[in-house]
N, C-alpha and C positions, 0 to 999 in steps of 0.2 A: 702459201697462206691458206688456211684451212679458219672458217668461224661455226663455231658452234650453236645451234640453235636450238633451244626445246622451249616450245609451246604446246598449250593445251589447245588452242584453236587449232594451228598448223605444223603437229607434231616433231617430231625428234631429227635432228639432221646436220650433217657437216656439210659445209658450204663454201668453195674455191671461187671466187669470195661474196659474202656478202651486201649487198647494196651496191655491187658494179656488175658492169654490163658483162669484162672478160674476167678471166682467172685460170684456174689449172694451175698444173708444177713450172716451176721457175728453176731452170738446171740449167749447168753449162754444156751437160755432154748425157749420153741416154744411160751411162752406169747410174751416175746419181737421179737420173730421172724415174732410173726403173726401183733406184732403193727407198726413192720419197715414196712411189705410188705404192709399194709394197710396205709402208709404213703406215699408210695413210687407210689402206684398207684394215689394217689391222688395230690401227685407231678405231674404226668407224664401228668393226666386230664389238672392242673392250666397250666400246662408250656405248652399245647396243643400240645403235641409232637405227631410225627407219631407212635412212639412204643419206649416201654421201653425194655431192654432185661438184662437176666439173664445169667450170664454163671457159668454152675456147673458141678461136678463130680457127683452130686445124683439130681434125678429129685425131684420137688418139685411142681409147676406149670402144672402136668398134662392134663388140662384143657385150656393151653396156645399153642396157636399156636408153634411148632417146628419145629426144623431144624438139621437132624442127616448124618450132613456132615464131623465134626469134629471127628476124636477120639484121647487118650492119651492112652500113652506107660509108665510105672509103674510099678517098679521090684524094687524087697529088694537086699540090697548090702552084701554079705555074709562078715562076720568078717573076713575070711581068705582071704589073696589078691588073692593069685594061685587058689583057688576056684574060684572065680571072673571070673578068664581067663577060666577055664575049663569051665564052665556053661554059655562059649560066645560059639555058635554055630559053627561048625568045622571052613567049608566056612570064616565065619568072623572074627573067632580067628586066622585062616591063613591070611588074610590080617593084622591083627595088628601087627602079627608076622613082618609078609612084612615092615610094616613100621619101625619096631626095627629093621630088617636087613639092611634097608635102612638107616639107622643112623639118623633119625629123634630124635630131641630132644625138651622138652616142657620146657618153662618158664613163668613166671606168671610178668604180663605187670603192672607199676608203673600208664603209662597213655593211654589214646584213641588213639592216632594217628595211631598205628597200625594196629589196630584191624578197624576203620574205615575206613578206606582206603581199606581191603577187606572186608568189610560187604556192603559196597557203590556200589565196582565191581560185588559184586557180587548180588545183588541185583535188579540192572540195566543192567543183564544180564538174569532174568528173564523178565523183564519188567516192575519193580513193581517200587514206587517210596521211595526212602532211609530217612527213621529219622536225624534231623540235629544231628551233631556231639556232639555239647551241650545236647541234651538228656542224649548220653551216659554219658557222664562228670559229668552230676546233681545226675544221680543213682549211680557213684561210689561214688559221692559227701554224697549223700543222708544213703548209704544203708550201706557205710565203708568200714568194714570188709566180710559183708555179701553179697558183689557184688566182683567179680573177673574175670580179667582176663587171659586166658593161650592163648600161641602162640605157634605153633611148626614152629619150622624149620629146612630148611635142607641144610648143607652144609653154613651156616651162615646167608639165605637167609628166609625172613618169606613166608610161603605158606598158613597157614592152624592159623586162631584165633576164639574163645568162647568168650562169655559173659557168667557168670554164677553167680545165685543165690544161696546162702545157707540158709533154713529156718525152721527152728526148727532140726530134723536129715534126712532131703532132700536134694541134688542135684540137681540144676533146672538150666540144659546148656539152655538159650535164645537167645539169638542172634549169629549169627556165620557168617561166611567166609571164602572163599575159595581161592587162585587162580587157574586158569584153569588148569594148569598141576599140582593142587598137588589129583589127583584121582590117577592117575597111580602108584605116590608113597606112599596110602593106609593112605593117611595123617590124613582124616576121621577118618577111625576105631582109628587110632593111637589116634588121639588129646581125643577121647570117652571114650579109655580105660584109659589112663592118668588122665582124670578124674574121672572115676570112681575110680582108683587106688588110688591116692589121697583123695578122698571120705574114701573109706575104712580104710586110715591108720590114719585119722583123726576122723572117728570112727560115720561117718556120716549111715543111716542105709538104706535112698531107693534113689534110681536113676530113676528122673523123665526127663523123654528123650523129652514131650511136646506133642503139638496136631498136627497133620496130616489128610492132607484128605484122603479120601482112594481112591487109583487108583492112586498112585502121586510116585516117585520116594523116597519121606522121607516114607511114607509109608512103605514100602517095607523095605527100609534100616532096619529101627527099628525094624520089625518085622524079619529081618534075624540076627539081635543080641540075638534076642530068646526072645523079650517081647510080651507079649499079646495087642491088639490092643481093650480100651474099651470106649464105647460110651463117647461121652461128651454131656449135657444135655444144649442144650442152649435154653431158653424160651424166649416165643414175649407177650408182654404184648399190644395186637392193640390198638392204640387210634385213629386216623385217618388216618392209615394205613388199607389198605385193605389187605395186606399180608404180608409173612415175605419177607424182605429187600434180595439181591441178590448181597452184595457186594463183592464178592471175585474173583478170576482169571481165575474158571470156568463157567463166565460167558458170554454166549459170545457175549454180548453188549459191553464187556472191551476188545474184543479181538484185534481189530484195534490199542486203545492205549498202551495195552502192544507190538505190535509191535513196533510201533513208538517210545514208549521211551527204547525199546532197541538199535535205533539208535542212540539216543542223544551222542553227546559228553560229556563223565562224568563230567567235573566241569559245564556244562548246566543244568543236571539231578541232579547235587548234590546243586545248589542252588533253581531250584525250586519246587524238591521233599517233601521240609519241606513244602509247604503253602500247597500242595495235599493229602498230608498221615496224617495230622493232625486231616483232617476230615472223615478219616476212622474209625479210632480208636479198 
């Protein structure tokens, strides 16, 4: 799957794929792999893009410009649940505890509303600009059974919601939110382990936690629940580009406007979020 993107903010570019973490070619065997990727560059030539890009778990494109900002977090989920808890590292298994002593409780959400409403806050609380709500709607729409999502709360009160993918026997929590006070009541590890735990007793086998940059507060987190932190391979394909692209938050030509739009008043940020993040991808 290949998406194309042309913006005047963050220029011209094909993208394996868009708004997810992996991608690259999808082959059963390396003849058709090597005819996609000889396809796809010559896609990239006609459409005169500045760079095509690849994003993978195993490199392929050695020879490609890279960029090893990204990594993912990747753990098998034991059959036993109490396994599961034991093999969360003291520190973090004492916060989930926290949260169960807290009377934190999860349920699994029919529609968006609530789950967007803190993925938006919180969101716009980094600085970054929020996906419209209809996204999430098409992927529950889209994906069924295989898209869910779980809310905890506390005390009747939502704090802490997941977006989460199931795919083949994976786990893949993608989108999330928080409200600001739900750290203290350990909402986090809580809402993680319930998914995991869930995972397990539906007999799902790894828990794929997502990518993180390193030196970042998700960073850390994941690697304090005991996972290993491993490269992500993301390849540039230059076409009229002279380098690889710099579009993320440690940038700091972006850092003026992640100030600002953490001032915006939310329904300002939540309607003209969707025309700016489109073109990140």
């Amino acid at each position: 799957p290949l998406t194309e993107i042309n913006s005047r903010l963050f220029g011209h570019s094909l993208v394996s794929n868009a708004f997810c973490v992996y991608g690259g070619i999808a082959a059963a065997d390396e003849e058709a792999r090597s005819a996609l990727d000889r396809h796809a560059q010559t896609l990239a030539r006609e459409l005169d893009v500045g760079h095509m890009e690849y994003r993978q778990l195993k490199p392929f494109h050695t020879d490609w410009a890279g960029k090893d900002l990204y990594f993912t977090f990747r753990k098998p989920i034991d059959p036993d649940v109490e396994q599961n808890m034991l093999d969360i590292p003291r520190k973090q298994r004492a916060m989930v505890r926290k949260g169960i002593k807290n009377g934190l409780i999860s349920e699994l959400d029919s529609g968006v509303d609530r789950f967007f409403a803190l993925f938006a806050d919180n969101v716009k609380r980094h600085g970054t600009p929020a996906l419209p709500k209809r996204y999430f709607s098409m992927l529950r729409e889209v994906f069924g059974k295989d898209c869910e999502i779980l809310s905890v709360l506390h005390e009747g009160k939502l704090i802490s919601s997941v977006l989460t993918f199931y795919f083949r026997d994976e786990v893949l929590p993608y989108y999330a939110g928080d409200r600001e006070d739900a750290r203290h009541l350990a909402a986090n590890d809580f809402k993680y382990w319930e998914l995991m735990r869930m995972g397990c007793e539906r007999g799902y086998r790894l828990f794929d936690y997502g990518r993180s940059k390193r030196g970042t507060g998700q960073f850390d987190f994941k690697k304090n629940w005991g996972f290993e932190p491993a490269p992500l391979h993301y390849e540039y394909f230059l076409v009229n580009a002279e380098s690889v692209p710099e579009h993320n938050p440690l940038n700091p030509k972006y850092r003026l406007f992640i100030q600002m739009w953490r001032k915006l008043p939310t329904p300002i940020a939540n309607a003209l979020g969707p025309h700016i993040v489109k073109n990140l991808g």
